[in-house]
C-alpha positions in Angstrom: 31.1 52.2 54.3 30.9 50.7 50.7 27.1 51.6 48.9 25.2 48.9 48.6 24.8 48.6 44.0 21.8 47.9 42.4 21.2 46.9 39.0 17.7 48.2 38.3 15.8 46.3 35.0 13.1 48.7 33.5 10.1 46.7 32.3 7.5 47.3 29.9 5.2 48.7 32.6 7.6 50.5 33.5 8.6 52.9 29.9 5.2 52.6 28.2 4.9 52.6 24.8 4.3 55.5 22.5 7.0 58.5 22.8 4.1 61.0 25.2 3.8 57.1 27.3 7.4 56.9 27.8 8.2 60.6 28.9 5.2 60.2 31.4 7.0 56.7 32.9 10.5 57.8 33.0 9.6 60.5 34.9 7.5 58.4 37.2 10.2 56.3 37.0 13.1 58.9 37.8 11.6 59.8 41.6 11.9 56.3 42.2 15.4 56.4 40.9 16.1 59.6 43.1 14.6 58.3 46.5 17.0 55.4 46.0 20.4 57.3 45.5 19.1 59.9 48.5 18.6 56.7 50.8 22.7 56.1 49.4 22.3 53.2 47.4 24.3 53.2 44.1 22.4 52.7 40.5 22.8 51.1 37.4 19.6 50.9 35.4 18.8 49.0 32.4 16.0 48.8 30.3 13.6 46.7 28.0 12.5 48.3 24.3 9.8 45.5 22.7 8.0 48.5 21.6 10.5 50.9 21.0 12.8 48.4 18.7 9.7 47.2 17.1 8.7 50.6 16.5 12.5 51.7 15.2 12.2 48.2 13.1 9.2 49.5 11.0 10.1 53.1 10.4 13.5 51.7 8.8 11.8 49.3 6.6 9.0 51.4 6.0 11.5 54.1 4.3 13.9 51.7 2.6 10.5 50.6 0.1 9.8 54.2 -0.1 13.7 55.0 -1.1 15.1 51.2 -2.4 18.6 53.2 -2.9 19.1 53.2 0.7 20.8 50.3 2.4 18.0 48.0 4.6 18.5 48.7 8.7 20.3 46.0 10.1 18.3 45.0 13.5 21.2 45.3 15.5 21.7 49.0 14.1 17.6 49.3 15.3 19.1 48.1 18.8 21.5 51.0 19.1 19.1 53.3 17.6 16.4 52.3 20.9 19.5 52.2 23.2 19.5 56.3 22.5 16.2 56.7 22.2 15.0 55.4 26.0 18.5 57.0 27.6 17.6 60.1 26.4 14.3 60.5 27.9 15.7 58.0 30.9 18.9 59.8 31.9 17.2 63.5 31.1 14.6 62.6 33.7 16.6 60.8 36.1 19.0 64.0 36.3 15.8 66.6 36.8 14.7 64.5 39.4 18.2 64.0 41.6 18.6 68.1 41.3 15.0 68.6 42.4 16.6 66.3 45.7 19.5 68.4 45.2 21.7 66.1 44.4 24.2 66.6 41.6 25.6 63.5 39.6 26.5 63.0 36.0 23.6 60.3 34.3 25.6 58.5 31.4 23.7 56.2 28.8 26.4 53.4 27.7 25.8 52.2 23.8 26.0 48.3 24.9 27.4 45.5 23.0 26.7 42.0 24.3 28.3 39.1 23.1 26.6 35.8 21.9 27.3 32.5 20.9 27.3 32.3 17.1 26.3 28.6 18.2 23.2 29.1 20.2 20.8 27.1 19.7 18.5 30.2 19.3 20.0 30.7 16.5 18.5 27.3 14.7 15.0 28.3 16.2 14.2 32.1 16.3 11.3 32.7 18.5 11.0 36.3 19.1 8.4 38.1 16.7 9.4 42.1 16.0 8.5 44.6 13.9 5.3 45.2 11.7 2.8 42.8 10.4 3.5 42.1 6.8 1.6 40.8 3.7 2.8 37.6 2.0 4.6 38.6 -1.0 6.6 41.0 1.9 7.0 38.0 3.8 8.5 36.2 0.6 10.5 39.3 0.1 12.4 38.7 3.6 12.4 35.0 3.3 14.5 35.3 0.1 16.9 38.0 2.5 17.2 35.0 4.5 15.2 36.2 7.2 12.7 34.0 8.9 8.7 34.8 9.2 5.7 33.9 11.2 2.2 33.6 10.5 0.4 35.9 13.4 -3.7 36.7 12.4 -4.3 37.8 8.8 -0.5 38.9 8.3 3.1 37.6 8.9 5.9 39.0 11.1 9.6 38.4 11.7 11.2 36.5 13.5 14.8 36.4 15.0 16.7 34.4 17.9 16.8 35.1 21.4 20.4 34.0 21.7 21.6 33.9 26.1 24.4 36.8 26.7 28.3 35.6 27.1 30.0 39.1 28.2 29.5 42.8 27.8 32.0 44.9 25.8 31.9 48.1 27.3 31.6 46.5 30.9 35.0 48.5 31.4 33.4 51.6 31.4 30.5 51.2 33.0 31.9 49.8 35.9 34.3 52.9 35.6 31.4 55.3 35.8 29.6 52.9 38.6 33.0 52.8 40.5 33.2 56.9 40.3 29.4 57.0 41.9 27.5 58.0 39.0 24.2 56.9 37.6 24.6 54.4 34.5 22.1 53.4 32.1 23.4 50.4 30.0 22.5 47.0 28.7 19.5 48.4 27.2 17.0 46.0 25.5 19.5 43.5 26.5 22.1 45.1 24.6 23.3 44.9 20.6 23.6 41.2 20.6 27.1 40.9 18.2 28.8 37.7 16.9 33.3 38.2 17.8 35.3 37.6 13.9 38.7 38.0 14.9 39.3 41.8 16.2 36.2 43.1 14.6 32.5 42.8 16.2 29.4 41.9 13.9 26.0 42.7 14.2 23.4 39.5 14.8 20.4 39.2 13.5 18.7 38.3 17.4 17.4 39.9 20.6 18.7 38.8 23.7 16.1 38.4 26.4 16.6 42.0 28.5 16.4 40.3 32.5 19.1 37.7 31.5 21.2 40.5 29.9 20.7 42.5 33.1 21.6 39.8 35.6 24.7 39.1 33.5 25.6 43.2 33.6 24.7 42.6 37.5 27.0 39.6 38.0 29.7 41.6 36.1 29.5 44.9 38.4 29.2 42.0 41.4 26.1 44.4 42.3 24.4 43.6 45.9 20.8 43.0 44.5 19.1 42.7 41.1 15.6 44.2 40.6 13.5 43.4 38.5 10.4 46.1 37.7 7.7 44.8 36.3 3.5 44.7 36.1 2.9 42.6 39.6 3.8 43.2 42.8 4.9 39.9 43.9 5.6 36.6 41.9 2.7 34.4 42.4 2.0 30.0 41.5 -0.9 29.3 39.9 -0.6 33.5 38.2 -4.2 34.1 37.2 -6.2 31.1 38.8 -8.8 31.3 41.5 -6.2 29.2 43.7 -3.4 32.4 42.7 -0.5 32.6 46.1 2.0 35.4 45.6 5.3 34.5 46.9 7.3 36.8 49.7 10.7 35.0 49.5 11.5 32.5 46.9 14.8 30.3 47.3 16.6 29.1 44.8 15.8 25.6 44.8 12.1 26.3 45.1 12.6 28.3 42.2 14.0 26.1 39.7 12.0 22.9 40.8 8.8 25.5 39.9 9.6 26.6 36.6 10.3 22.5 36.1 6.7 22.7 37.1 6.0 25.0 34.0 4.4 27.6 36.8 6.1 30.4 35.4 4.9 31.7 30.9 7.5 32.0 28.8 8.1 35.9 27.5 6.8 36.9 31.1 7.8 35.7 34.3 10.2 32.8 33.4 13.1 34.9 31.7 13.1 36.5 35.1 13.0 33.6 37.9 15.9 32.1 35.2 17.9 35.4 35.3 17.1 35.3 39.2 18.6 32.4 39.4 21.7 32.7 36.9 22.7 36.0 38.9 22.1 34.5 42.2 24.5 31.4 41.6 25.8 30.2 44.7 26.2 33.7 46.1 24.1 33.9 49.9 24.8 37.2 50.1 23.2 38.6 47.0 19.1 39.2 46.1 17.0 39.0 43.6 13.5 41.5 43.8 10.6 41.6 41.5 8.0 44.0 41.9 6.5 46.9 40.4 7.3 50.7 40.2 4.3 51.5 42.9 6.5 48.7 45.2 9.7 49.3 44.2 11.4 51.5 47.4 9.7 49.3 50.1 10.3 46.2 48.2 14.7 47.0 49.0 13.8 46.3 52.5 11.8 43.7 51.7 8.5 45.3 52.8 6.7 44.8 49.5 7.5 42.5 46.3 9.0 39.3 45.9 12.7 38.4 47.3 14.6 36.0 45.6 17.7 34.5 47.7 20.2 31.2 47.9 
């Protein structure tokens, strides 16, 4: 009988922050991981890296004013470098953890490249702030790079677009490596956003929202359930009100006439009830879950979190 696929999206909560943070999670993490493949489900995991990129972002700049005879880090160079950095500590504990279940299977980190449209609206309003805070001659400094800054407290910060993902370049191979029943690790941070000139593939200046980048890798690998890891157990209306109702199953409908509602904050739950619902499409087979890593195993049989379905 065919293994049920799951594409598993690493939150935030999920990978902590600092580099002591993120070994502790992704081994917390990995036994989740584990417990899954022993119950015979097949994984794909991607990954979010706010911190990590923003962290990457800094170091870079931080050494090309200290050495100006260096070239400047492209962000989508950053992108890779976080892609390597969380697989490494990702696929390292994932691997300890399946031979402590002894179970033997190759864990592969995939160097993603996701395609955008150079068109995107995004592109003509950047909305995602990364990297350090930075005084205002700085800020004038990336402003004549072309770059575009935001006032945040007594500083400025960049900004780029949050362009939606078109396809996935190396989707080939990881559905190769999914096909062959190994663990993949892919898509990370929702994948080096890149711009197609002819037969060559440029670098953007953007960060594509990680949940819509993973429900796209999970409609590509036609997985049987997208989940969604996160701080909360369930999805809830009214998030943070006396009047507060988590939500067990959420259909589609419901789910889009609610985030018409404005129920759902941008940069939190939204991006995730809109990738729920891109994935889903008119499939009434496939599901959606969002929950958090203490949930996660129970919420696959729908004992815990929030199911999202047709």
């Amino acid at each position: 009988m065919k293994k049920k696929r799951i594409v598993i999206a690493l939150g935030r909560d999920a990978l902590g922050t600092t580099l002591p943070q993120q070994q502790k999670a992704t081994r917390r993490v990995a036994q989740i991981i584990a417990e899954l493949i022993a119950q015979d489900y097949q994984i794909i995991i991607s990954h979010s890296n706010g911190p990590q990129v923003g962290m990457i972002h800094t170091a870079m700049t931080e050494f090309y004013k200290m050495h100006p005879d260096y070239t400047a880090t492209p962000m989508s160079v950053c992108s890779a470098m976080s892609q390597g950095y969380i697989g490494y500590d990702l696929q390292n504990a994932i691997r300890s953890a399946l031979l402590g279940k002894g179970i033997y299977k190759t864990v592969s980190t995939i160097l993603t490249q996701v395609t955008v449209d150079p068109y995107d609206e995004a592109f003509y309003e950047p909305s995602k702030i990364i990297g350090r805070v930075m005084t205002s001659e700085d800020a004038q400094i990336e402003e004549k790079k072309g770059n575009h800054v935001t006032k945040v407290g007594n500083g400025y910060r960049r900004i780029v677009a949050a362009p939606k993902p078109l396809d996935i370049i190396e989707i080939d191979a990881i559905r190769a490596l999914a096909d062959a029943n190994q663990v993949v690790i892919a898509a990370g941070g929702g994948g080096i956003p890149v711009l197609k000139q002819e037969n060559n593939l440029k670098g953007a200046s953007a960060v594509i929202e990680k949940d819509l980048a993973a429900g796209r890798l999970a409609d590509l690998l036609d997985a049987d359930i997208y989940m969604m890891m996160t701080g909360s157990e369930k999805v809830a209306l009214n998030y943070g009100k006396p009047d507060e109702k988590p939500i067990e199953v959420l259909k589609v409908e419901d789910a889009i006439r609610y985030m018409e509602e404005g129920q759902f904050e941008e940069g939190t739950m939204l991006p995730k009830i809109e990738a729920a619902v891109d994935y889903l499409g008119d499939s009434a087979v496939r599901k959606v879950i969002i929950t958090n890593t203490e949930n996660a195993i129970k919420a696959v049989t729908q004992k815990a979190g929030t199911t999202i379905i047709k």
